[in-house]
SELUM-860225 format. One record per residue (C-alpha): x, y, z. Coordinates in Angstrom, 2 decimals. Example, Ala and Ser with C-alpha at 12.3 -4.5 7.8 and 13.67 -1.06 7.14 Angstrom:
2
u; v; w
12.30; -4.50; 7.80
13.67; -1.06; 7.14
This chain:
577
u; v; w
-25.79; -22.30; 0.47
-25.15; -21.13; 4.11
-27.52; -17.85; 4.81
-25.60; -14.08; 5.36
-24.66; -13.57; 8.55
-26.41; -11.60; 10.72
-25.53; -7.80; 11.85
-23.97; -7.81; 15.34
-21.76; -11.32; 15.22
-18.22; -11.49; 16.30
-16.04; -13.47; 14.32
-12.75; -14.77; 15.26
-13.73; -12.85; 18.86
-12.82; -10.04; 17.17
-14.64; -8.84; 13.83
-17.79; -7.63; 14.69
-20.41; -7.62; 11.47
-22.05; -3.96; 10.49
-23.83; -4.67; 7.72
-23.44; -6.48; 4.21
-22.09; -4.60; 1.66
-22.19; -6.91; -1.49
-23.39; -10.58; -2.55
-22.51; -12.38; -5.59
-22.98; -16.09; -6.41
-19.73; -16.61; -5.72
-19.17; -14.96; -2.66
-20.24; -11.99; 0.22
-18.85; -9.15; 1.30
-19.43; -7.31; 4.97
-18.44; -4.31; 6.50
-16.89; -4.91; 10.22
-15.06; -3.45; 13.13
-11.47; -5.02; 14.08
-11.92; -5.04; 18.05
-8.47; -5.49; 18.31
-7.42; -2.13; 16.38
-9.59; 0.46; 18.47
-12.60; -0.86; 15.84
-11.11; -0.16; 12.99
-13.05; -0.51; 9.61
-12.17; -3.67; 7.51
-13.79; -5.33; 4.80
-14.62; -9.70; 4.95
-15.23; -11.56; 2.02
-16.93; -14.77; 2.51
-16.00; -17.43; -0.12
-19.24; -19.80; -0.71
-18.55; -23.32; -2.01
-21.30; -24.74; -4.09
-21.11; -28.05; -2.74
-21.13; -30.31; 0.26
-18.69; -32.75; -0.57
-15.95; -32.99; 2.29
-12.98; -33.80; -0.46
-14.40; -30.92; -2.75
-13.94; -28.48; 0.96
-10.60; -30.22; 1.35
-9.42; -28.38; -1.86
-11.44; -25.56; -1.41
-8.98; -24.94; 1.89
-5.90; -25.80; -0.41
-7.02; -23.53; -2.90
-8.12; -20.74; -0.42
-4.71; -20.79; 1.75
-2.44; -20.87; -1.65
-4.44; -17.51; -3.10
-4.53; -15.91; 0.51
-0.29; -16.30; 0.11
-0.62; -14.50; -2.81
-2.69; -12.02; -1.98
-0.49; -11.25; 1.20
2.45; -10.05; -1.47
0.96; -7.44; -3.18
1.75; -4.05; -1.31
0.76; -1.06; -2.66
-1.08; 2.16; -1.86
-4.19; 2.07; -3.86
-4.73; -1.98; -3.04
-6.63; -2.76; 0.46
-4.11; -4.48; 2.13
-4.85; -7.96; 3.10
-4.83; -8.81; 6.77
-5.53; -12.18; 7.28
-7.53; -15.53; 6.18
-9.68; -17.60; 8.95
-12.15; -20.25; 8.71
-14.96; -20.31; 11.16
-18.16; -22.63; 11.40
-17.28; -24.27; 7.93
-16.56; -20.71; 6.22
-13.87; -19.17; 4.40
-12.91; -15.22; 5.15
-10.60; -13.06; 3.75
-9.98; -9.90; 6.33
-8.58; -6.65; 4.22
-8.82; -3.13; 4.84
-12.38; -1.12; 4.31
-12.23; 1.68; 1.56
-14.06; 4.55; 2.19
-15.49; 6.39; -1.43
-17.31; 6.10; -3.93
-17.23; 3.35; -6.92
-16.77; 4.62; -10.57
-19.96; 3.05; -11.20
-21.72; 5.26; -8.84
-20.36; 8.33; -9.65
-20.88; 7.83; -13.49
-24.53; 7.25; -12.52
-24.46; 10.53; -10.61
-22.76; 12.45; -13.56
-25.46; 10.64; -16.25
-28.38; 12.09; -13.49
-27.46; 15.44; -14.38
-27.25; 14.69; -18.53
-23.12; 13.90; -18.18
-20.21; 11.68; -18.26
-16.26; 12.09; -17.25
-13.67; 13.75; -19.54
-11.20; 13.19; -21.54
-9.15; 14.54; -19.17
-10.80; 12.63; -16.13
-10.10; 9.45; -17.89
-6.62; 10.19; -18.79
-6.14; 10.88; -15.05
-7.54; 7.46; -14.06
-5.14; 5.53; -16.73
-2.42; 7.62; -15.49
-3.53; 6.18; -11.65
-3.86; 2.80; -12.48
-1.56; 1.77; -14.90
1.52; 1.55; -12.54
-0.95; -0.62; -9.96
-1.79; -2.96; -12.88
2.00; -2.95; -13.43
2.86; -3.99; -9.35
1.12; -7.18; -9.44
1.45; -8.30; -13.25
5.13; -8.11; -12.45
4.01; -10.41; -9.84
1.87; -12.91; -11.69
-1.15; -11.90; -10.58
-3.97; -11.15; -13.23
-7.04; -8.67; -11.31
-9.65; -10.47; -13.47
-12.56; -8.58; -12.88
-11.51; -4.71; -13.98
-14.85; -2.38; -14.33
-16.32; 0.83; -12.74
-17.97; -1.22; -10.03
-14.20; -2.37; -8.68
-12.49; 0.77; -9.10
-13.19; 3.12; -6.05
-12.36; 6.86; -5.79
-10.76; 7.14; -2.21
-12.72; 10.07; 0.09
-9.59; 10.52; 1.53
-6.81; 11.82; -1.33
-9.04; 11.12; -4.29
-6.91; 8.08; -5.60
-8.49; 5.67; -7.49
-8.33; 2.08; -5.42
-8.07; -1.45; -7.27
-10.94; -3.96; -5.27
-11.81; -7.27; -5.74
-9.76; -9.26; -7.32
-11.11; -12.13; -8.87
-9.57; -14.56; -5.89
-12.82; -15.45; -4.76
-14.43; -16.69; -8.43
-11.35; -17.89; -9.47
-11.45; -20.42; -6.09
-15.11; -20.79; -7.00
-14.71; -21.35; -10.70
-11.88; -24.46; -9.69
-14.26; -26.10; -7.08
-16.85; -26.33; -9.42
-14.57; -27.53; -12.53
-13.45; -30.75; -10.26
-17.17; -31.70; -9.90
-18.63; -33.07; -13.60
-21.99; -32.43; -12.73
-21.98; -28.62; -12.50
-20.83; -27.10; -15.72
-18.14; -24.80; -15.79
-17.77; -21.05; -15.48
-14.78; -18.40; -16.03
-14.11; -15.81; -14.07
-15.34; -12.13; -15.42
-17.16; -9.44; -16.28
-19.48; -9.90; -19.28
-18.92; -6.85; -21.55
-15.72; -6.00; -19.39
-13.58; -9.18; -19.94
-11.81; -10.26; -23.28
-13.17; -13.51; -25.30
-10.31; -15.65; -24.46
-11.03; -14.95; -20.50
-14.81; -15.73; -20.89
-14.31; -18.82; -23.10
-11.17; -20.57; -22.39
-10.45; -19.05; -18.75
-6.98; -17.59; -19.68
-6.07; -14.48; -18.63
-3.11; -12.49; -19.50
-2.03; -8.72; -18.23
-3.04; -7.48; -21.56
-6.81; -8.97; -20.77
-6.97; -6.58; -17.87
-5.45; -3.46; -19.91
-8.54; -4.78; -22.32
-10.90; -4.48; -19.55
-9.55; -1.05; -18.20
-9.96; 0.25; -21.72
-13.88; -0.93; -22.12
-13.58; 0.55; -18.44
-12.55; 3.79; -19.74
-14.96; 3.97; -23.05
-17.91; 3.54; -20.63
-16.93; 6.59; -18.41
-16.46; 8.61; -21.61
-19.89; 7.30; -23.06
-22.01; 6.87; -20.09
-23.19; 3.74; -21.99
-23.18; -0.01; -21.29
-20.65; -1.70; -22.77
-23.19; -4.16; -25.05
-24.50; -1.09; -26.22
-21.02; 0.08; -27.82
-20.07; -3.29; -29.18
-21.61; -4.36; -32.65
-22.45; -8.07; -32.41
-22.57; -8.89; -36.01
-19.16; -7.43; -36.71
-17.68; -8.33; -33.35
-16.24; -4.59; -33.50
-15.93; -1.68; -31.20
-18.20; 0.92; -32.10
-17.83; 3.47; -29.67
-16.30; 5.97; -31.27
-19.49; 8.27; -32.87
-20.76; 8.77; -28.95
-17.65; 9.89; -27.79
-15.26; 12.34; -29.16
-11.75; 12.61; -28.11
-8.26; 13.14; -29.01
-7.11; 10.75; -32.11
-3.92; 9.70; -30.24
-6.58; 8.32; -27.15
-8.78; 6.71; -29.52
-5.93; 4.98; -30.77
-4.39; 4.00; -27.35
-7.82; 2.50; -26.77
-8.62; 0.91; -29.74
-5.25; -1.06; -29.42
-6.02; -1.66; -26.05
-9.56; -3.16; -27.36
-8.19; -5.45; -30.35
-9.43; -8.92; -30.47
-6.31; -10.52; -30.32
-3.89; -10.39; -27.01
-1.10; -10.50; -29.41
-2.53; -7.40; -31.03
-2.65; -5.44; -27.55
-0.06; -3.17; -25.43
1.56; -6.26; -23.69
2.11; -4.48; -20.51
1.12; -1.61; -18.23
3.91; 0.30; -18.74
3.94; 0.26; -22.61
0.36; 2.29; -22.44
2.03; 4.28; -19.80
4.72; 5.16; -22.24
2.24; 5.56; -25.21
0.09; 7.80; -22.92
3.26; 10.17; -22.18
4.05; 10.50; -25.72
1.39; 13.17; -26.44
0.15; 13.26; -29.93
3.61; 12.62; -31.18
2.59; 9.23; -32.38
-0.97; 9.79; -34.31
0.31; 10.12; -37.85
1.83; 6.32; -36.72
-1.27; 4.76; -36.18
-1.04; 2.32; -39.09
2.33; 0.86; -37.55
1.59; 1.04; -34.13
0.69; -2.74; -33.68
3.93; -3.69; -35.25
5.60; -1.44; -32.69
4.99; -3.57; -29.69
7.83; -5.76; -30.28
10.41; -2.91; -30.69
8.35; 0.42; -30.28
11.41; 2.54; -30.36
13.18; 1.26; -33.52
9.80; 1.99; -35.63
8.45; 4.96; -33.78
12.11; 6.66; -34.66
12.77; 5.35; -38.39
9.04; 6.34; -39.39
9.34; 10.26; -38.94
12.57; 10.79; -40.48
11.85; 9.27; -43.89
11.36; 11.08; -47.03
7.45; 10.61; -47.34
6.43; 14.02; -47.63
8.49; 14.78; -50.86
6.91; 11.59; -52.47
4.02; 14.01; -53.96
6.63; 15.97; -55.44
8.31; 13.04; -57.00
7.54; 13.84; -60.97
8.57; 17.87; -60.50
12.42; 16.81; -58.91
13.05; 13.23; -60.61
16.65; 14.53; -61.23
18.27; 16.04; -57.82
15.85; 13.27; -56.02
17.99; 10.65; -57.05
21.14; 12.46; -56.08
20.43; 13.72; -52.90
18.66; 9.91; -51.97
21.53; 7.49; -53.65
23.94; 8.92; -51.25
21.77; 8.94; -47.58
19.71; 5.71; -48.29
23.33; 3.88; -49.49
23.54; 1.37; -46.50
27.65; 0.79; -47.06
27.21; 5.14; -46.95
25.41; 5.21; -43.23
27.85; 2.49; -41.80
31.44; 4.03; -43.25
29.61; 7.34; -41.68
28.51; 5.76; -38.37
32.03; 4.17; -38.18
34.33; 7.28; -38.54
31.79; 9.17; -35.88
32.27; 6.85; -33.43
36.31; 6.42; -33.85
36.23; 10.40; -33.23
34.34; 9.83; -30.26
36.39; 7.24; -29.44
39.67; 8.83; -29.76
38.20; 12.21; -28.22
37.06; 10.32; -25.25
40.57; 8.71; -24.64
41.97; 12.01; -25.22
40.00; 13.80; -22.56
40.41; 11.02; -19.85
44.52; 10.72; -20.26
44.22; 14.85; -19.47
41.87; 14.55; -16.74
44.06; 11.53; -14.91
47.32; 13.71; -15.87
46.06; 15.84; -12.75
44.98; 13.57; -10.12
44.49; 16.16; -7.52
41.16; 18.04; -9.23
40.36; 14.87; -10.42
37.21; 14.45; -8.85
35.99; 18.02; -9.17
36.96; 18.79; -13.37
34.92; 15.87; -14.09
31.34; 17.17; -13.88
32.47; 20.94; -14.32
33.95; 20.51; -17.41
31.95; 18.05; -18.87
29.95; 21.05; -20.98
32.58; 23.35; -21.78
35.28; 20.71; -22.65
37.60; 21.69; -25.28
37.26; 18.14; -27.08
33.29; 19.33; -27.86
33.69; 21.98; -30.39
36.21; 19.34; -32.75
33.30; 17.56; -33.40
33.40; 14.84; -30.47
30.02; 15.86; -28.72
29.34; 12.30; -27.96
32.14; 11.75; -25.71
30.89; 13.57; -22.82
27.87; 11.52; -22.78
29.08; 9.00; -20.14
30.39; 11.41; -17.95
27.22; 13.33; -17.87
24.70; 10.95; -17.60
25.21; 9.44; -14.33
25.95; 12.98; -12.89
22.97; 14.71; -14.86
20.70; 12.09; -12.91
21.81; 11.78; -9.58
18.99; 13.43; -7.70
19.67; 16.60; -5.52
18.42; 16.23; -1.89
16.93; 19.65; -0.38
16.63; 18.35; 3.58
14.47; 21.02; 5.84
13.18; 19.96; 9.58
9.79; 19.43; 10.33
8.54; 21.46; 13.28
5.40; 19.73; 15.26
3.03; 21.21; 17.10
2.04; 20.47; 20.91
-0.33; 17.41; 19.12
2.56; 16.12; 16.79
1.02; 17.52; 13.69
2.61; 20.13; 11.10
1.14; 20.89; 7.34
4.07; 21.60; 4.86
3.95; 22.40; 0.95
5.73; 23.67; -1.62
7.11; 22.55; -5.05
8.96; 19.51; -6.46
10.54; 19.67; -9.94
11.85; 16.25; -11.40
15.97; 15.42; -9.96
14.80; 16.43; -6.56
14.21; 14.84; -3.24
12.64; 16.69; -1.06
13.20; 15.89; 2.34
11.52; 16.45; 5.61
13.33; 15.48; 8.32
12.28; 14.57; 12.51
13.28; 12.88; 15.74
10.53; 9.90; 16.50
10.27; 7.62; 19.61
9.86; 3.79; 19.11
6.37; 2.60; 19.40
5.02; 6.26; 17.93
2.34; 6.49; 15.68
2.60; 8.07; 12.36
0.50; 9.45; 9.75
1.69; 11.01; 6.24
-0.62; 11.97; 3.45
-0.50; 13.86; 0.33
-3.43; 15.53; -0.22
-2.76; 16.86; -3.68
-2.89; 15.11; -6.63
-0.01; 15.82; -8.16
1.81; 12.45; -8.88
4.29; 13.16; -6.03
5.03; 10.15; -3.55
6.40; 9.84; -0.18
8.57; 7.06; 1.53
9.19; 7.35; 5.21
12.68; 6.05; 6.28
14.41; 5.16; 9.16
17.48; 6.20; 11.29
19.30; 4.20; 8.46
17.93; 5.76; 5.36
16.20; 2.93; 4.77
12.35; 2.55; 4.19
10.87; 0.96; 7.51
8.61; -0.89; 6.04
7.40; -2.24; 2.01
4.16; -0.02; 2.21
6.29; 2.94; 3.29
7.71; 3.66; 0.57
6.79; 5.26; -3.05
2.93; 6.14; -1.60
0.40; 8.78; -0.97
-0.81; 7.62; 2.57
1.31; 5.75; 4.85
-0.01; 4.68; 8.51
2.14; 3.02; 11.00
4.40; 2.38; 14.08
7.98; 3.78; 14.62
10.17; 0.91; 15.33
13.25; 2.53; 16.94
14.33; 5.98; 18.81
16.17; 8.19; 16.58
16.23; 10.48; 13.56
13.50; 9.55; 10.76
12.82; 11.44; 7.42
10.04; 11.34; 4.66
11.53; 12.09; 1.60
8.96; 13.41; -1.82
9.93; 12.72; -5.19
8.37; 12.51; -8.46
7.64; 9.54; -11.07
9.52; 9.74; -14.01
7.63; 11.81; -16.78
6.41; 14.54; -14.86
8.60; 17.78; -14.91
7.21; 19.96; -11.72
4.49; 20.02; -9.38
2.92; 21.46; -6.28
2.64; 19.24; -3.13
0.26; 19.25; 0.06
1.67; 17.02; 2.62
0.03; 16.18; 6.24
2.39; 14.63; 9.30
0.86; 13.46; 12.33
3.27; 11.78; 14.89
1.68; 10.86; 18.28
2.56; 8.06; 21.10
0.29; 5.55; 21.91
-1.21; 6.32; 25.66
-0.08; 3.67; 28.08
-1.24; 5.75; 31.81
-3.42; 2.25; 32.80
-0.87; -0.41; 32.13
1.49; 1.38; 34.64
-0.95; 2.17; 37.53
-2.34; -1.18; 37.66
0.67; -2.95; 38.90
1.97; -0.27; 41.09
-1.21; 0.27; 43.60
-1.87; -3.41; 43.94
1.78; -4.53; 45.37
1.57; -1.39; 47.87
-1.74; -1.13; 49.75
-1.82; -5.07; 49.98
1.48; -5.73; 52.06
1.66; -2.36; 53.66
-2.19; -2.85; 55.90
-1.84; -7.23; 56.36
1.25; -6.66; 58.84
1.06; -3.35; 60.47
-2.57; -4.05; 61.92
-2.33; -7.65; 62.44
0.80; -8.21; 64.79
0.25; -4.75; 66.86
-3.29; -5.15; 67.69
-2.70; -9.15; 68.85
0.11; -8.99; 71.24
-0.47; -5.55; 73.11
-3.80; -6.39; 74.34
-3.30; -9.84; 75.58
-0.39; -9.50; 78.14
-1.93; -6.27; 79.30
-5.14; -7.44; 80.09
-4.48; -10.63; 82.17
-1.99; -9.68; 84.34
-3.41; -6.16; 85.44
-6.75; -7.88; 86.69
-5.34; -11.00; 88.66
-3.26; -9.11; 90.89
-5.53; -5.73; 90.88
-8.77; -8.29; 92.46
-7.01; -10.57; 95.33
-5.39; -7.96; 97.11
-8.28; -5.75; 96.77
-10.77; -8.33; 98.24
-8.36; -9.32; 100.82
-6.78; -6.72; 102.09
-6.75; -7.09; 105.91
-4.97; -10.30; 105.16
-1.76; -8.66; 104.71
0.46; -12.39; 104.85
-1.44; -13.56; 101.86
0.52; -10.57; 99.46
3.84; -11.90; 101.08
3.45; -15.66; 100.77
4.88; -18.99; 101.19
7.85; -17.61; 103.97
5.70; -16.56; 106.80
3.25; -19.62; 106.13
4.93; -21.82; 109.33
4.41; -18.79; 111.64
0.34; -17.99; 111.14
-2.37; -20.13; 113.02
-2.75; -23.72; 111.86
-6.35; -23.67; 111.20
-6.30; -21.18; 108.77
-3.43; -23.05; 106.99
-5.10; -25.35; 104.86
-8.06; -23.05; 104.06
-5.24; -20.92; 102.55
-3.48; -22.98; 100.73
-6.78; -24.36; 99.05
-7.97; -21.29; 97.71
-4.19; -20.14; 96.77
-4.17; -23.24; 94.51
């Protein structure tokens, strides 16, 4: 096995190593600074091959670039979004962002310090959190794998609870090692954390990781191991006598806990659902296993039947009969069921022929007199049901205009009840930098869209924290809503919206064109010919007359020459030449 490596490296010319912040057998993790993002903080995780063989590497590249692809398409908020795969000096690195927090490992350990453990309603916070991540990437076909307080961070900066490590790396691990006989075969988990058929057979389902986020949550509750709250003679749960909670929890997680996948919630959202019920459902914790397959059929035909008055049975034996023959007679319920629905039927009709009889208010009588239509007190309630559902739902949109400061930052909050969007609305520059976050938790989400009311990008929408670039000039708007099941709530949200400095791009190529061609010409030519013509004919005429200057025929030459004294002829004409 390669050594870590060492503080201070570049990668890739651009990841520079701070320090190491986890090793497994399968795998390392570092801390590093993205030179190319102003040194941003990003996590590497190193996968380590246990062999040498160069077909076993082959695959291990096949394997590594198909699970990269698939960790590329999960987007959400509280997942560290994956930024890229390299391989460098016969290594494998996955690039993602860096978390900054705490692990639910270490704050349990803080909390048991101090003679504690998280609450009931701490926990039902985290499910809450979770649940709909778990749902995002089951939807997707992607099973975490590795669920437990050491992979679950609490986020320092809006106190979300983050999904890490997904069990990519082990799982690529685990299937280089299977292909090679001689090194016996591991699964991918956490012992205590992950369900048998992970751990012995290597399946994993998305009800094994609602199994591990329930021995997840018994831990918190307990501040115990989980070996310590499972009996190993009875292969049973036995956590309940150190932890005492509500009886609809301890049924949620004791369902969540059953041996059997086929026993468990089969998805996310069916604990989410269970989990919004309240205690409605603990006197219905004998059928709740059968209620997977069709939760609402049972849930509804359990609490209407006549159990109560069985006790009472021997006191009433004569108007029992009576008042059951006629409600429990099937042929009774449908003839009933029938004639209720041709009312409806015939009111409905009734009510549309009127409305259409007046085409003009058509649109407006609709929803107005969808309550106080005259077809609901003859017994026809139902038939206003369509017409108000789809009008009941549609959400209303409050708009209000953000006002930034002389930074690009404004702090706005208020309140959100559930059938609103609340929307904040601002003009934005392409190539601007934005920042929203919602500080509260409150279960409100944000999604920033465009000048065409659409969401400009996947993690933009339906989040806490959104970072990014504006990609065109013109009106943009971050609209708040709320998940379904939650009535009202207060919200805290932060906008920052900045452009990029750009001052030395610009300067650069504007001095060096101007100074260059401006001194090469003006000096060169004006200096060269103004001192060379000047110079050579001032001092060739200025000396010969001046040393001759009795001999006044030599400055008026050549005519006069046949007129002076022959001897001096050729003496002049010598030194003239």
């Amino acid at each position: 096995m390669q050594p870590p490596i060492s503080t201070g490296t570049v990668l890739q010319n651009r990841y520079q190593i701070i320090q190491i912040l986890g090793q497994g057998g399968f795998g390392r993790t570092y801390l590093a600074e993205d030179n190319r993002r102003f040194n941003e903080l990003c996590a590497i995780k190193e996968l380590i091959p246990h062999t040498t063989d160069p077909v076993a590497w082959q695959k291990a590249q096949e394997l590594f670039l198909r699970e990269a692809n698939i960790l590329y398409q999960i987007e959400h908020p509280q997942i560290p979004k994956f930024r890229e795969r390299f391989e460098q000096d016969q290594r494998l690195f996955l690039v993602q962002d860096y978390v900054a927090g705490k692990t639910y490992h270490t704050l349990l350990d803080e909390r048991k310090a101090v003679g504690g453990a998280f609450t009931e309603q701490e926990v039902l916070q985290l499910m809450r959190s979770l649940l709909p991540v778990l749902e995002h990437i089951h939807t997707r076909g992607i099973i975490h794998r590795d669920i437990s307080p050491d992979n679950i961070i609490l986020r320092d900066l809006d106190n979300q609870p983050v999904l890490i490590d997904f069990g990519v790396v082990k799982e690529l691990a685990t299937r280089l090692q299977s292909a090679n006989p001689t090194v016996p075969a591991t699964y991918v988990g956490k012992l205590g954390y992950s369900p048998s058929e992970q751990m012995q057979t290597g399946q994993a389902y998305p009800s094994s990781d609602l199994y591990a986020l329930a021995v997840t949550v018994i831990v918190l509750l307990s501040g115990k191991e989980p070996q310590e709250l499972f009996d190993e003679n009875l292969l049973t749960w036995n956590w309940q006598r150190w932890v005492s909670v509500s009886s609809h929890l301890t049924h949620i997680l004791n369902r969540m806990l059953s041996f059997r996948p086929s026993d468990r919630f089969q998805s996310a959202t069916q604990v989410a659902q269970a989990l919004a019920s309240g205690g409605q459902q603990t006197p219905l914790a004998s059928a709740s296993i059968p209620a997977a397959s069709s939760p609402g059929v049972s849930n509804v035909q359990t609490i209407p039947v006549a159990r109560p008055p069985d006790p009472d049975t021997p006191s009433h034996t004569i108007p029992e009969p009576a008042s059951r023959s006629f409600l429990d007679n099937p042929l009774a319920v449908g003839l009933i069921t029938v004639a209720v629905v041709s009312i409806a039927g015939i009111g409905s009709w009734a009510l549309v022929r009127t409305i259409r009889g007046t085409p003009s208010t058509q649109p407006t009588e609709v929803p107005t007199q969808t309550f106080p239509s005259p077809v609901v007190p003859d017994g026809s309630t139902i038939s206003p049901t369509p017409t108000v559902t789809p009008t009941t739902n549609k959400p209303t949109i409050i708009s209000r205009r953000l006002t930034l400061d002389a930074s690009g930052g404004t702090k706005v909050e208020g309140t959100i009840t559930a059938n609103q969007i609340i929307r904040y609305t601002f003009r934005g520059q392409q190539g601007q930098n934005i920042i929203a976050l919602l500080t509260q938790e409150s279960g409100v989400v944000l999604t920033v869209l465009g000048p065409d009311k659409e969401p400009i990008e996947n993690s933009a929408q339906n989040a806490t924290f959104y970072q990014g670039t504006l990609p065109v000039n013109g009106r943009y708007a971050i609209d708040l809503t709320l998940p379904p099941g939650i009535t009202e709530s207060d919200y805290n949200l932060n906008i920052q919206v900045e452009s990029p400095p750009q001052p030395t791009p610009t300067q650069t190529p504007t001095d060096i064109p101007t100074e260059t061609p401006t001194e090469t010409p003006t000096e060169t030519p004006t200096e060269t010919p103004t001192e060379i013509p000047t110079d050579i004919p001032t001092e060739i005429p200025t000396d010969i007359p001046t040393e001759t200057p009795t001999e006044t025929p030599t400055n008026t030459p050549f005519l006069p020459i046949p007129n002076q004294n022959p001897n001096n002829q050729p003496t002049n004409g010598t030194s003239n030449q």
